[in-house]
C-alpha positions as CSV (number, residue, x, y, z in Angstrom):
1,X,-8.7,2.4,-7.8
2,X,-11.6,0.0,-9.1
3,X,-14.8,1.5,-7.5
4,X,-17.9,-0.5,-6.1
5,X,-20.8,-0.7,-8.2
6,X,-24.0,-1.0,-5.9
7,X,-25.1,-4.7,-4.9
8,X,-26.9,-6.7,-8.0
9,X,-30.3,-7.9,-7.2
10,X,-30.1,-10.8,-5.6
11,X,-32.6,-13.8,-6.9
12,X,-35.4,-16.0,-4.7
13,X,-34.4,-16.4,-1.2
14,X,-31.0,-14.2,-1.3
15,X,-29.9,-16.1,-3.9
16,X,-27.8,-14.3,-6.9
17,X,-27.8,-16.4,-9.9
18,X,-24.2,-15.3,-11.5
19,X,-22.0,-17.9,-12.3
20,X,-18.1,-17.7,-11.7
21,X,-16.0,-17.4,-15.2
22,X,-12.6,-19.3,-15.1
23,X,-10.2,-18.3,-15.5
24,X,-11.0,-15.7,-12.7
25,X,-8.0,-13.6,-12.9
26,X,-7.1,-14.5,-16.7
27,X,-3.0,-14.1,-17.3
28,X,0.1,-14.7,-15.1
29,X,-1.8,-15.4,-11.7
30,X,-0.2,-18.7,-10.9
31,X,-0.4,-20.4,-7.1
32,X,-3.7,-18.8,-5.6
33,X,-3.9,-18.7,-1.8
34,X,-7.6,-18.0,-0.9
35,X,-8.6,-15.9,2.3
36,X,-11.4,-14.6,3.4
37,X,-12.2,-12.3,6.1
38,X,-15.7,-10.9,6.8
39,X,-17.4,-9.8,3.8
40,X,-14.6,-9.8,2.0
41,X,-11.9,-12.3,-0.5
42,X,-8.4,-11.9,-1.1
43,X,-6.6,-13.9,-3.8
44,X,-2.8,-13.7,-3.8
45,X,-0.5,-15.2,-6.7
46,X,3.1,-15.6,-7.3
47,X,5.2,-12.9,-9.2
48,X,8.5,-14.3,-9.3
49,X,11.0,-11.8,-10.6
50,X,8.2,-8.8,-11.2
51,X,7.3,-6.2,-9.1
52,X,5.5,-5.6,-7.1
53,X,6.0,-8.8,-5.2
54,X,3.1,-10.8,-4.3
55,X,-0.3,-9.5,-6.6
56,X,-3.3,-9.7,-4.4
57,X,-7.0,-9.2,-5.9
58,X,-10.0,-8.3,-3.9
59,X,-14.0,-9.7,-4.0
60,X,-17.4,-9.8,-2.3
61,X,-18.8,-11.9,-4.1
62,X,-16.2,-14.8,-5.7
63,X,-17.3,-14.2,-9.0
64,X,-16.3,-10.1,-9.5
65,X,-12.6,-9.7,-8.8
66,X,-10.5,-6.3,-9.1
67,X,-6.6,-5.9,-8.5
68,X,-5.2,-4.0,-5.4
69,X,-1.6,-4.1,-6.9
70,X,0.8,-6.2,-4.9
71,X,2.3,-6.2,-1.1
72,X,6.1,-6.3,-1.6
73,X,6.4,-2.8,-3.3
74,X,10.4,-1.7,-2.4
75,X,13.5,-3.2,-1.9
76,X,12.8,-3.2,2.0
77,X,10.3,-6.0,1.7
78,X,12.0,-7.6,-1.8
79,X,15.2,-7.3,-3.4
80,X,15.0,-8.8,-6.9
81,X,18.4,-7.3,-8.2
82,X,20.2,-10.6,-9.9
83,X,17.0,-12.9,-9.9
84,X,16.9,-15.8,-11.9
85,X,14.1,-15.8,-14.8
86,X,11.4,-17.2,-13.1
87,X,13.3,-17.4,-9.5
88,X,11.8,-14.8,-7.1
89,X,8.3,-14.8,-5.1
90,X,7.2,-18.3,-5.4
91,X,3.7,-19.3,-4.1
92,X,2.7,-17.0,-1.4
93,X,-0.1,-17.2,1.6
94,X,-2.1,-14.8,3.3
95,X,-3.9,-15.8,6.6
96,X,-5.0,-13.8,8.9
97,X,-5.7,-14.1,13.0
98,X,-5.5,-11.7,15.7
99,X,-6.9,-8.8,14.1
100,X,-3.4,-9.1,11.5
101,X,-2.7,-10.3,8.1
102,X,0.1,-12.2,7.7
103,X,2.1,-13.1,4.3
104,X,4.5,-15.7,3.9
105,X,6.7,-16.1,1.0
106,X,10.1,-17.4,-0.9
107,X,12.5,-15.8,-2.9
108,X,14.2,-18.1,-4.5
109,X,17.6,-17.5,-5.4
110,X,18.7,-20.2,-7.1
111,X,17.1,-23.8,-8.5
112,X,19.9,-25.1,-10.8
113,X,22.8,-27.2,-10.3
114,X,20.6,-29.7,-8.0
115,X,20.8,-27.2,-5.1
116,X,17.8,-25.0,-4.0
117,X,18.8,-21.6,-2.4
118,X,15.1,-21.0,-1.2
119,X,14.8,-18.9,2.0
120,X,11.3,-18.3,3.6
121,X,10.3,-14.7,5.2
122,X,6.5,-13.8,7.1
123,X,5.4,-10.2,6.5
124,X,2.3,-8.7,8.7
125,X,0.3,-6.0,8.2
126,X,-2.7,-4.6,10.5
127,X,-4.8,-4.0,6.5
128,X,-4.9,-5.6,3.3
129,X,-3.4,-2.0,2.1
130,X,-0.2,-1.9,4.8
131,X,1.5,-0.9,6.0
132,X,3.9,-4.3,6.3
133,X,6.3,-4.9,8.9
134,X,10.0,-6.0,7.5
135,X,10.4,-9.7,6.8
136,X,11.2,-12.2,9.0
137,X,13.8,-14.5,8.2
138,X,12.3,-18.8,8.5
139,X,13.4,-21.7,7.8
140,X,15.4,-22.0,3.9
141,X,14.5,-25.9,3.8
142,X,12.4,-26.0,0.8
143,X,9.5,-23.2,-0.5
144,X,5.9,-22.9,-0.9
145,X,5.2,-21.7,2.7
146,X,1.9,-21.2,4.1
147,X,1.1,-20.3,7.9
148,X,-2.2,-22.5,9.7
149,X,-3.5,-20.6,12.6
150,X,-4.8,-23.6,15.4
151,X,-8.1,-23.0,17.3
152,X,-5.6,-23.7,20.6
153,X,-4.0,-20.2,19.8
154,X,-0.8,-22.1,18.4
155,X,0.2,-21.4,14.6
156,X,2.0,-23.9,12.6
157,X,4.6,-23.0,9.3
158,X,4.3,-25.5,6.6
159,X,6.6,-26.2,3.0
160,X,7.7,-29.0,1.4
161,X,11.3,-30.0,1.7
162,X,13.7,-29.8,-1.2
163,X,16.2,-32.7,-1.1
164,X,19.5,-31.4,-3.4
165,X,21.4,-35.4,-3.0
166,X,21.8,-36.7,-6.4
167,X,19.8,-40.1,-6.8
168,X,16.7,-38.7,-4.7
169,X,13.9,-37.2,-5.7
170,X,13.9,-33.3,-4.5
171,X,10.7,-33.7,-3.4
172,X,11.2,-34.3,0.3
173,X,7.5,-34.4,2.0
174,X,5.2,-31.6,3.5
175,X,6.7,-30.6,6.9
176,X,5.6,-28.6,9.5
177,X,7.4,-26.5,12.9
178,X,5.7,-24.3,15.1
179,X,5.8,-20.5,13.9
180,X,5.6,-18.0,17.6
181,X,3.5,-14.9,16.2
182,X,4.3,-13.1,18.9
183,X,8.1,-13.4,18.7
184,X,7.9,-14.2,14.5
185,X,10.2,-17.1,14.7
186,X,9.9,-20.8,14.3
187,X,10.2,-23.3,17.6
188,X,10.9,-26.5,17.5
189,X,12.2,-29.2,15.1
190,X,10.7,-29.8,11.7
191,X,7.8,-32.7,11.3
192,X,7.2,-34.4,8.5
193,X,3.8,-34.5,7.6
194,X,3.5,-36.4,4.4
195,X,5.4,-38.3,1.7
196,X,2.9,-37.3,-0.9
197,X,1.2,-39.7,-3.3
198,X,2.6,-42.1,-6.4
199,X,1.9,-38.9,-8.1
200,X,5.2,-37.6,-6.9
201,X,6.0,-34.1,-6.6
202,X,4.6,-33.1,-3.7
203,X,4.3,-29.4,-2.9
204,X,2.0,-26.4,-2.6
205,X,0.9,-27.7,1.5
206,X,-2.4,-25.5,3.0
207,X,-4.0,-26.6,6.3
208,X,-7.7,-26.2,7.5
209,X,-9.9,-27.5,10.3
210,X,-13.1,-28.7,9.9
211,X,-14.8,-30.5,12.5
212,X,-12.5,-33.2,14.0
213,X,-10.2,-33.2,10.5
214,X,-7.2,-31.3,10.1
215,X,-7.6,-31.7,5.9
216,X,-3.6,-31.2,4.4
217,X,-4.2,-30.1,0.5
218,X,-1.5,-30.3,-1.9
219,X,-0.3,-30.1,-5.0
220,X,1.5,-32.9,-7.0
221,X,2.7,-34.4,-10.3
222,X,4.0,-31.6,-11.1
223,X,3.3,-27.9,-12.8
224,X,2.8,-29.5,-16.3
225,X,-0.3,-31.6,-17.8
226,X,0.1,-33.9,-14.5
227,X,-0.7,-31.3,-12.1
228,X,-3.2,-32.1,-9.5
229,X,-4.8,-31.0,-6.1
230,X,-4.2,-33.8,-3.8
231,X,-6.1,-34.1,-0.2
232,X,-5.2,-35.8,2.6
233,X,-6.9,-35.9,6.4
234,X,-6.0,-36.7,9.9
235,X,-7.7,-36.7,13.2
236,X,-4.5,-34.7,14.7
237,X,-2.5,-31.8,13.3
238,X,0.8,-34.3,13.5
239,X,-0.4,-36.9,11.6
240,X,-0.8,-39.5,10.2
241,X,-2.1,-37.8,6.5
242,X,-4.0,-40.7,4.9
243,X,-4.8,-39.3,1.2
244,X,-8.3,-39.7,-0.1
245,X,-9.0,-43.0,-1.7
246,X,-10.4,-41.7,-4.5
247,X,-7.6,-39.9,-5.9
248,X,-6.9,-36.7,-6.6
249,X,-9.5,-33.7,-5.8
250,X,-9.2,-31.7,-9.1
251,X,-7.0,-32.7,-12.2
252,X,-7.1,-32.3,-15.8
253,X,-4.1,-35.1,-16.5
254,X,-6.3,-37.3,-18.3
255,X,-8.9,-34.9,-20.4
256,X,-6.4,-33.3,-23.1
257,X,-9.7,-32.0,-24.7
258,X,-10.6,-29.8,-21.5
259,X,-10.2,-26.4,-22.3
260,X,-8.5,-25.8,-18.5
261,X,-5.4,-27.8,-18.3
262,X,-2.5,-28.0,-15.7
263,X,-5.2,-27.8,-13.0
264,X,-3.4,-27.9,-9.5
265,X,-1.9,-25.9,-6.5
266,X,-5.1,-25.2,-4.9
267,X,-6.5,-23.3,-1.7
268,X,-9.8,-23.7,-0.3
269,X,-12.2,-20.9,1.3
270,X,-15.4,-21.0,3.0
271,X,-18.0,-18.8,2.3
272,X,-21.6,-18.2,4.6
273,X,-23.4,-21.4,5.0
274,X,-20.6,-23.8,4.5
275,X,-20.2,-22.9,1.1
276,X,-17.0,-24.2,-0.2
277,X,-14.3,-23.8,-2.9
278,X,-11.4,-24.2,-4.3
279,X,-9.0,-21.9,-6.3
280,X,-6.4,-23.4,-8.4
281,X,-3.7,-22.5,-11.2
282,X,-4.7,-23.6,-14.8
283,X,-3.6,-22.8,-18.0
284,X,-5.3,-22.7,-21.4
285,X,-3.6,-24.2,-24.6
286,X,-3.3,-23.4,-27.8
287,X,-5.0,-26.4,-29.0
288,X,-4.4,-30.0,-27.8
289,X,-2.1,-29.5,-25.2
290,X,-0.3,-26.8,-26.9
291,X,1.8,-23.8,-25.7
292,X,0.2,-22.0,-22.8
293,X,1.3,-18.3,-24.1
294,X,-0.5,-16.5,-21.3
295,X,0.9,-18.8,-19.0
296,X,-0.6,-20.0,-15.6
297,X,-3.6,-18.8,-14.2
298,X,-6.5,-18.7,-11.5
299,X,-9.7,-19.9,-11.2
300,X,-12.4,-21.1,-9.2
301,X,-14.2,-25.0,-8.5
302,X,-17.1,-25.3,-6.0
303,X,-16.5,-28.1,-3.1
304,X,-18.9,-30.4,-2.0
305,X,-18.3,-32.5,1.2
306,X,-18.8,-36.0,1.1
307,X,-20.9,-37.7,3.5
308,X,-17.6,-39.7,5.0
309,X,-16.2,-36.2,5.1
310,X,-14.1,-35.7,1.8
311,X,-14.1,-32.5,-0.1
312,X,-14.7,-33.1,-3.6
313,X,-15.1,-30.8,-6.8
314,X,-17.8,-32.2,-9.8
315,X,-15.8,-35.0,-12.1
316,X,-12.6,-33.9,-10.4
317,X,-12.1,-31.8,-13.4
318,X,-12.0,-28.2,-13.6
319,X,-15.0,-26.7,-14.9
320,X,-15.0,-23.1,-16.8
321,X,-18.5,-21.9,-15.5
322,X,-19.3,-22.6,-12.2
323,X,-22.4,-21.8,-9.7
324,X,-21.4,-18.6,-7.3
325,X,-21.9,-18.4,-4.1
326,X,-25.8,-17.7,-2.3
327,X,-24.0,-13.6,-2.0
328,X,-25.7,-10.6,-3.6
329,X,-23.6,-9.9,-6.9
330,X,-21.0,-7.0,-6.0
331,X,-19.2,-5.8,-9.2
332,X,-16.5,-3.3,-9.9
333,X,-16.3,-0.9,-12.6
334,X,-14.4,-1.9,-15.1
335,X,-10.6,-0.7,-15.9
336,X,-10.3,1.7,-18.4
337,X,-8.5,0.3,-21.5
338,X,-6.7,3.2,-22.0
339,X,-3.5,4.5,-19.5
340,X,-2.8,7.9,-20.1
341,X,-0.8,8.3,-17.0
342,X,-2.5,11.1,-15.6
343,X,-2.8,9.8,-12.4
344,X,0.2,10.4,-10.9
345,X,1.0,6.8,-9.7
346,X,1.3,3.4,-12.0
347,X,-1.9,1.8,-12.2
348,X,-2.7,-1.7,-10.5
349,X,-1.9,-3.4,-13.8
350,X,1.7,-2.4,-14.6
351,X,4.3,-4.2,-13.3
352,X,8.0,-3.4,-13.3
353,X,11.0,-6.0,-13.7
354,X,13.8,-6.8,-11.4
355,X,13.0,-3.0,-9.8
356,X,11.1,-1.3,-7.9
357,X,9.6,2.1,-9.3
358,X,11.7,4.9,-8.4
359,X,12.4,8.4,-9.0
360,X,16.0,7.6,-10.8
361,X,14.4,5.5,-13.7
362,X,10.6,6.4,-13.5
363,X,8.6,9.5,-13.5
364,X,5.0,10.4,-14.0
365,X,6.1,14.1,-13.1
366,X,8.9,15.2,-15.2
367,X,6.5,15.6,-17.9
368,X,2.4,15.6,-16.8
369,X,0.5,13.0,-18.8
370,X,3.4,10.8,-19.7
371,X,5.5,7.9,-18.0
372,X,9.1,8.6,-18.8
373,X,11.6,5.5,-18.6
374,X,15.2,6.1,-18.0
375,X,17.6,4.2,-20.4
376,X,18.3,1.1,-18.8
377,X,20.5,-1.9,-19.2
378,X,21.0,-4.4,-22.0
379,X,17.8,-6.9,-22.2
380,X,20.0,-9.6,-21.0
381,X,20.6,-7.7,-17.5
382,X,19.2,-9.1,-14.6
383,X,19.5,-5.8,-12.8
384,X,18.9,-2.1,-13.9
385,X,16.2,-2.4,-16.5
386,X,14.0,-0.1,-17.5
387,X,10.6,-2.0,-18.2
388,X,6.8,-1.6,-17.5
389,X,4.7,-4.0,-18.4
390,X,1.6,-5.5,-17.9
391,X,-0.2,-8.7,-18.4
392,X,-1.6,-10.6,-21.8
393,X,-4.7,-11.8,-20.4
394,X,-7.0,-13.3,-23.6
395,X,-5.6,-15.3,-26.5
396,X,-6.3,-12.3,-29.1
397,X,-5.0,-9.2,-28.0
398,X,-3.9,-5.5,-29.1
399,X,-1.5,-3.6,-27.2
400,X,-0.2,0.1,-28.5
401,X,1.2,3.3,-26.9
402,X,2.9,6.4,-28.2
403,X,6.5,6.7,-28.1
404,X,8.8,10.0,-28.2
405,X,12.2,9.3,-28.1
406,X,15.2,11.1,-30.1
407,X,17.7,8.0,-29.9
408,X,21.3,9.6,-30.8
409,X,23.0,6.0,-31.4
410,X,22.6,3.0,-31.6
411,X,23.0,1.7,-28.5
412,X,19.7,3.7,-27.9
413,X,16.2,1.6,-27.9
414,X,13.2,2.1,-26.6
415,X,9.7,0.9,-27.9
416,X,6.5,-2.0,-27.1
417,X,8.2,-5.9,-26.4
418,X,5.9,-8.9,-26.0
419,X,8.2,-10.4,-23.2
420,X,8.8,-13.5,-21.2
421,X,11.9,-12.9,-20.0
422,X,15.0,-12.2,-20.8
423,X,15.8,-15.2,-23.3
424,X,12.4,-14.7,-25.4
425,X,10.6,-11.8,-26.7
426,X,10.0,-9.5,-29.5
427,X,10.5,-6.4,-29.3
428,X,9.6,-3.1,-31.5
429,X,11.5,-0.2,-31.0
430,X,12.7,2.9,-32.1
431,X,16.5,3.2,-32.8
432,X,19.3,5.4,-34.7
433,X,20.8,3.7,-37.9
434,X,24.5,5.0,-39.0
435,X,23.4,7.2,-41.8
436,X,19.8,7.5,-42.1
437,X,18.5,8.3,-38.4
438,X,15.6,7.3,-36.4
439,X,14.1,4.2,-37.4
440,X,11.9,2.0,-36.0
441,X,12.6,-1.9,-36.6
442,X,11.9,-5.4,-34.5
443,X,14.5,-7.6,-32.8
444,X,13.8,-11.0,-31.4
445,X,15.5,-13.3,-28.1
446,X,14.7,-17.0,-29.0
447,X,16.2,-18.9,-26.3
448,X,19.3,-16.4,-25.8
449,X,20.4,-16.0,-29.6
450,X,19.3,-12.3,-30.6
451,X,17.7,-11.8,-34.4
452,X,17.2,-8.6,-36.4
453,X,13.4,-9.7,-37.4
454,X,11.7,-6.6,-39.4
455,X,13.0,-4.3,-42.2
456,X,13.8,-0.5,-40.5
457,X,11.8,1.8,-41.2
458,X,12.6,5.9,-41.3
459,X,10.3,8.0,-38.4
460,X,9.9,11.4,-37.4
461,X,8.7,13.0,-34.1
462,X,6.2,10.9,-32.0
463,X,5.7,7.2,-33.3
464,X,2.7,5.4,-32.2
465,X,3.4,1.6,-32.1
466,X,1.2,-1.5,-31.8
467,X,1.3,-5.1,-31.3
468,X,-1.6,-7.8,-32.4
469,X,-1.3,-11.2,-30.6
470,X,-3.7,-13.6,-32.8
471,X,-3.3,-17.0,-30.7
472,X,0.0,-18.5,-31.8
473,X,0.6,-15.3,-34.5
474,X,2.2,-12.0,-33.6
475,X,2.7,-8.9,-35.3
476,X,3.9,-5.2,-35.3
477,X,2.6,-1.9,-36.9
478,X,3.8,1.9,-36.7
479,X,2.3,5.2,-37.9
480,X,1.7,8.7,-36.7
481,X,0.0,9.0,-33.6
482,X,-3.7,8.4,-34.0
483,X,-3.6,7.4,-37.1
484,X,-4.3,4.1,-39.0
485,X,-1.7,1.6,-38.1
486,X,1.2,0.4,-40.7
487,X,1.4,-3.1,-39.8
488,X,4.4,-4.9,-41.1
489,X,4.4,-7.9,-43.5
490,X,6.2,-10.1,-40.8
491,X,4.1,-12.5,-38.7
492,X,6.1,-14.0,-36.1
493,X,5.8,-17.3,-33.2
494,X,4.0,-16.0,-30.1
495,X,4.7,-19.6,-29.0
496,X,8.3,-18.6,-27.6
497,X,6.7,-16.7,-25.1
498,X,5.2,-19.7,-23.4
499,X,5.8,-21.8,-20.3
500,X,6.9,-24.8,-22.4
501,X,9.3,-23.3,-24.6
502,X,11.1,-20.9,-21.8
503,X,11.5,-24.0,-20.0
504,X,14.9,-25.6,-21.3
505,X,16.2,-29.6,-19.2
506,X,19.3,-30.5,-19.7
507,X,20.4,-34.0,-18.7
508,X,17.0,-33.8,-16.1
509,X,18.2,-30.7,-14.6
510,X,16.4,-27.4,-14.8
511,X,18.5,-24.7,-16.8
512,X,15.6,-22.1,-16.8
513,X,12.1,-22.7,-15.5
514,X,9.2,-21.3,-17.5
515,X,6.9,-19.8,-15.0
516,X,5.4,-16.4,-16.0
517,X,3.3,-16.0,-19.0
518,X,3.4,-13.7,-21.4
519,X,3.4,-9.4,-21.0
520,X,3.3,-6.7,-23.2
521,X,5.5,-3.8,-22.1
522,X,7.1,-0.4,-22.3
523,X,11.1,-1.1,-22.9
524,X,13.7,1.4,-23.1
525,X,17.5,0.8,-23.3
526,X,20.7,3.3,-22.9
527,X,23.5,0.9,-23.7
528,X,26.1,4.2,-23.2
529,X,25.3,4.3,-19.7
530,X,24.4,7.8,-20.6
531,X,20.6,10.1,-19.9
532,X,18.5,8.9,-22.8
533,X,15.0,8.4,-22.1
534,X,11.6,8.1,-23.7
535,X,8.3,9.9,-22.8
536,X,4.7,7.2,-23.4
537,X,1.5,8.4,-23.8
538,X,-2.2,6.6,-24.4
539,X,-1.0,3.4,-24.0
540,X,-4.1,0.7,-24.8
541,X,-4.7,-2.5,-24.0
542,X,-7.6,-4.0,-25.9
543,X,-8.9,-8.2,-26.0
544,X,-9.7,-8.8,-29.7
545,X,-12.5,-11.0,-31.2
């Protein structure tokens, strides 16, 4: 676990004069909802089909951030077996009231075909660390829940609705039923809340009181370059919404040349003093408007209040430097670059796909100072596979670990993948060829159609490989472990592992949404349904200049 480093010094009058960095959590950390409670933040982003479900990342200060892992760890609080690429947890909410926290979630089963299987489940805990009580079945009406806690004791469930008739948009309004804590079920009928602007869209709902405004945030236009964070107010919790007259809060639809794009899906928070702000998910291009390869992301706006009462960020445009909050500066230590699994538990950053971690395809014991991956399924399986990965978070990165693995066919792999999911990513692995033995080669998915990519090359023993992501550039290397990489010749498109091109319409009709960003991983495959496995050592993660 990240440790505290004592308080910074804080400048004249308690004020500290660091400045937030966006993107605060840099990678996959799409959908932020915000909460704070005491002297402390909590920042919790969708994971779709990864585990563990729901990634939450801790603060005291808004501007130093450090990752507590995630809060659906096992199959009791998530099954993902059979999810959908980018299906899964969609845009979670943490709140917290009587001494609780509470999540709410979806897990989205299905989105294509012009239905939406999206049911809704609320998930308390008495810490931030657990333990959490099994999920409660709501309502399966649309997604993007989030819970609002009254100051009349009552609590109030919000989503948008999803409307599956052809002809209609599926965008059905924000609406809003009762939620009893006490019994954790809904009460009521549904209430619509709001249509939403002409931006269309409309999702992403959070509630907050301040003074004699319930303020209704939203998300619209969108997950694309249209995105936006769209406020509305009204004087009771029922409505009427009437939508600020000046437009949207934050967007970056009409600044290509902003170096934050796809600025939406906020949250607000409110630190001492009536200091505001707002976390949203961005991205960041490759160029103009180009593929997002590390896909969508957090960061941070300060609010100001209006003197008629609106909250408003600077421009309405996402800024990558912002003024923190009047708090004394309370960093972490950094993470080590280096995992060499000696700690007897996955670290914070990893991530696992489809699967929990468990004892009958994972092991950090069987051999000390190693992770050893069972064989697992095909990479087209949506259910027993063996991956750990974690998340590209900087344009330029290097990613390397040592493999030993003694493939006896060649329906053995194992090796490093720069993944998306499972119709795009590049993979370098070590195999057995008929008639010269182990050899270590690439193979790449490109929407579904697999390609041989590299030229094999003979190994022996331990192999250490590495992957260089170079902006829109990708490449492998091999050699002996600690020794000077052997990169290959090859440089291949890191742009197929990017939102935009793992998205594929057809006739207006999603086939696959591209959700998650980019990860670099540790992939092994036993296509025999047999007991190979592969032992990793001194993996290392490292942002390039």
């Amino acid at each position: 676990m990240t440790e505290l480093l004592a308080p910074g010094r804080p400048g004249p009058a308690g004020e500290d004069t660091a400045l937030i960095r966006n993107p605060v959590l840099p990678g996959f950390h799409p959908d932020p909802s915000i909460l704070r409670v005491g002297d402390d933040y909590y920042l919790a982003t969708s994971t779709f089909e990864w585990y563990p479900g729901v990634r939450v990342h801790h603060s005291r200060d808004l501007v130093h951030w450090r990752p507590l892992g995630g809060v659906l760890t096992d199959r009791r609080l998530l099954d993902l077996t059979g999810c959908p690429d980018s299906g899964g947890v969609w845009a979670p909410c943490l709140s917290h009231v009587d001494g609780e926290f509470h999540l709410v979630f979806t897990d989205v089963d299905s989105y294509t075909g012009g239905f939406w299987d999206t049911p809704n489940f609320v998930t308390t805990a008495p810490s931030i660390d657990g333990p959490w009580s099994d999920p409660a079945p709501l309502h399966a009406r649309g997604f993007d829940p989030s819970l609002f806690h009254d100051d009349d004791g009552r609590s109030w469930l919000l989503s948008n609705a999803c409307d599956w008739r052809p002809g209609r948009s599926w965008a059905g309004g924000i609406i809003a039923q009762e939620y009893d804590r006490r019994r954790r079920v809904l009460v009521g009928e549904p209430i619509i809340l709001f249509d939403g602007t002409p931006a269309g869209f409309t999702e992403g709902p959070h509630l907050y009181r301040r003074g004699d405004w319930y303020y209704l945030i939203t998300a619209e236009g969108g997950t694309g370059w249209e995105h936006q964070v769209t406020v509305a107010r009204s004087r009771t919790l029922t409505g009427p919404y009437v939508a600020d007259p000046d437009g949207p809060m934050l967007t970056s639809t009409h600044r290509p040349d902003l170096p934050l794009q796809k600025a939406g899906h906020g949250s607000l928070v409110a630190a001492p003093n009536d200091q505001w702000y707002l976390a949203h998910l961005t991205a960041r291009p490759l160029g103009r408007r180009g593929a997002c390869v590390l896909g969508r992301e957090t960061a941070l706006q300060r609010v100001d209040w209006t003197v008629h009462g609106w909250p408003r960020v600077e421009g309405g445009i996402p800024h990558e430097r912002v003024p923190g909050p009047r708090l004394p500066a309370r960093p972490w230590r950094e993470a080590p670059q280096t995992d060499d699994f000696d700690a007897g538990r996955l670290d914070p950053a990893w991530s696992t796909l489809r699967r929990p971690p468990s004892p009958d395809w994972l092991s950090l014991t069987a051999r000390p100072g190693h992770l050893r991956l069972a064989g697992g399924q095909s990479p087209s399986s949506r259910h027993r596979v063996s991956l750990v990965a974690r998340r590209i978070e900087h344009p330029r990165a290097t990613f390397s670990a040592v493999v030993d693995f003694i493939p006896r066919s060649y329906q053995h792999l194992a090796g490093l993948v720069a993944y998306y999911n499972t119709r795009n990513w590049y993979y370098a692995h070590l195999t057995c060829q008929d008639g010269v033995g182990v050899v270590a080669d690439v193979l790449t998915c490109r929407r579904g159609r697999l390609r041989r990519l590299g030229r094999p090359v003979p190994v022996h023993g331990p192999v250490e490989l590495h992957v260089a992501l170079d902006g829109p550039a990708l490449r492998f290397a091999q050699g002996a472990p600690g020794a000077a990489p052997i990169w290959w010749p090859d440089v291949f498109d890191a742009t197929i592992l990017s939102d935009e091109h793992a998205t594929e319409i057809v006739d207006g009709v999603p086939e696959v949404w591209g959700f998650t960003g980019a990860f670099f991983g540790l992939w092994v495959q036993d296509l025999t349904g047999g007991d190979a496995y592969a032992d990793f050592d001194r993996t290392t993660y490292r942002a390039a200049r």
